[in-house]
N, C-alpha and C positions, 0 to 999 in steps of 0.2 A: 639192064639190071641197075638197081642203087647202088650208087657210093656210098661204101660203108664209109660213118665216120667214128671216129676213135680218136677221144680226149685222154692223154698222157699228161699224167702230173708227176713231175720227180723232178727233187730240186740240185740233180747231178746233170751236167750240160752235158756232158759225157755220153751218161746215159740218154739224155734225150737226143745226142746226134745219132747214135746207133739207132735208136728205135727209129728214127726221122728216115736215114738211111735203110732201115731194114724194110720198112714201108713201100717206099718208092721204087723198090727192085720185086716187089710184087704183081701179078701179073692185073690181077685185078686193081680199079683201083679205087684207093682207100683215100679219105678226107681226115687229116691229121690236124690235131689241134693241140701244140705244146703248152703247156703252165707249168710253170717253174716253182709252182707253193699250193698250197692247199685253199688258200685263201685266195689265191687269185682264180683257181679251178670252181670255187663255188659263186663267185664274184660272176665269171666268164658263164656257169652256166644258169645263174639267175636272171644274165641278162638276155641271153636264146633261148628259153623256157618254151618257145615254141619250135625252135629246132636243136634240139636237144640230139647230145651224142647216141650214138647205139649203142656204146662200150667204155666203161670207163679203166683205163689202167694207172693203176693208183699205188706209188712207193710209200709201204707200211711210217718207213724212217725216213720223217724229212725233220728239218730245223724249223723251226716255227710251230705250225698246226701239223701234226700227224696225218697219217693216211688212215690211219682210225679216228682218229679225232673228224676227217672230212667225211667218214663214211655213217658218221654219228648223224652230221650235220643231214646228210644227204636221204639218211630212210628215217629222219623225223619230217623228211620236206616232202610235203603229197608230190609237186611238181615233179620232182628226182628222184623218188622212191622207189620205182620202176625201173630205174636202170641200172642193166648186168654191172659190177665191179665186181676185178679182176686185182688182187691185188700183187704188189713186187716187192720181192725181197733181197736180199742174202743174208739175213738172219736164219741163224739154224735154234732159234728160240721155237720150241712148240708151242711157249705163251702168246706169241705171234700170229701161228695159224689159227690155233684155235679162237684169240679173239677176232680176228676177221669174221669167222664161220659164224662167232657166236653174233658180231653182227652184221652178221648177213649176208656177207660179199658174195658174190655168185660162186658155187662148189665147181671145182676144177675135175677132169678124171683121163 
């Protein structure tokens, strides 16, 4: 079977050790690729456009470029436009989900 891989962008170190952690104790296993910003996440996957993530998990709020602001970038780019985003929050703003939804992030259920 493939290793799934899965590109995390969240500019919380915190956050990213846990997910890092949370990964690694899976039984399956998974190819993790941290970014720390938005712009280093579309940097990272312009430059693998031929081996591009399966998943992308994307923090709505970061400092710099948003995780909407990267998911703008990403379904105007034929290359990217294709891949699941999953996006992260703790905002209990509805304006939040819904703009994800509205663009495009993959629906959760």
């Amino acid at each position: 079977m493939p290793q799934l891989r899965v590109l995390l962008v969240d500019d919380s170190s915190t956050d990213r050790l846990l997910a890092h952690e949370a990964f690694a104790e899976q039984a399956a296993p998974v190819n993790l690729t941290l970014c720390e910003s938005g712009a280093e996440a579309l940097a990272y996957m312009h430059r693998h456009h031929g081996h591009l993530s399966d998943v992308l998990l994307l923090d709505i709020n970061m400092s710099g470029m948003t995780g909407l602001e990267v998911l703008v970038e990403m379904k105007n780019s034929p290359e990217l436009a294709h891949i699941p985003v999953v996006m992260l929050t703790t905002s209990q703003a509805q304006t939040d989900v819904e703009a994800a939804y509205t663009l495009q992030a993959t629906p959760t259920s």
